[in-house]
C-alpha positions, 0 to 999 in steps of 0.5 A, a space after each residue: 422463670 425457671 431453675 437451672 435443671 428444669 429443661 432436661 429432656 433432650 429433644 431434636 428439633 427437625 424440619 421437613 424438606 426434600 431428599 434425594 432418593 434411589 430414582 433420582 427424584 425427590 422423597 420428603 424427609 427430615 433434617 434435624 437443626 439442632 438439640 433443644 433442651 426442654 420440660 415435656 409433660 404429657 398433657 392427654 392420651 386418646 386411642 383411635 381405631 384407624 385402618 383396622 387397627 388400634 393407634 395411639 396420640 398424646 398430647 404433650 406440653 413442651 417448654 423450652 427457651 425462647 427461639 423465634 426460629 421455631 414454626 408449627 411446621 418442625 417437629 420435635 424428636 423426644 427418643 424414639 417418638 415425633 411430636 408434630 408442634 400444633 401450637 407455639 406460645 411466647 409466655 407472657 410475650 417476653 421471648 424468654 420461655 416458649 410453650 409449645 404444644 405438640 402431638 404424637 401420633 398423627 401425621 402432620 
């Protein structure tokens, strides 16, 4: 479906769990399970003003391989930015490519 070099952006793929922290009780972090290889295209950008203050959020399109391990639950880490997954879609229900629509930031 797609040609060798179409998946070439490097993106983390993380899950949220608990983490021990300094008082010896449990904070909420993420734990990265593995590199995925993917095409990211922004979709749409907005601006909202939230807590006095100018905030930013894309919206991006992201395909990748197929992994039926993939929840709405993970986000992907491409460099510096979190994308908070919304939306994961088999195309065309072959479990060769997924569709993932993810957004920046906004908190999950």
């Amino acid at each position: 479906m797609f040609g060798i070099g179409t998946y070439r952006q490097r993106l983390y793929l993380q899950q949220e769990n608990a983490v021990a922290d300094t008082g010896g009780g449990n904070a909420l972090g993420w734990t990265t399970l593995r590199i995925v290889w993917a095409s990211v295209e922004p979709l749409r950008g907005s601006e909202n003003i939230q807590a006095g203050g100018l905030t930013g959020n894309t919206v991006y399109r992201i395909r990748m391989r197929y992994d039926a391990d993939i929840t709405s639950a993970m986000r992907l880490v491409l460099g510096t930015r979190a994308l908070n997954i919304r939306s994961i879609l088999n195309v065309q229900q072959r479990s060769r490519v997924l569709e993932i629509i993810a957004q920046e930031g906004v908190a999950t």
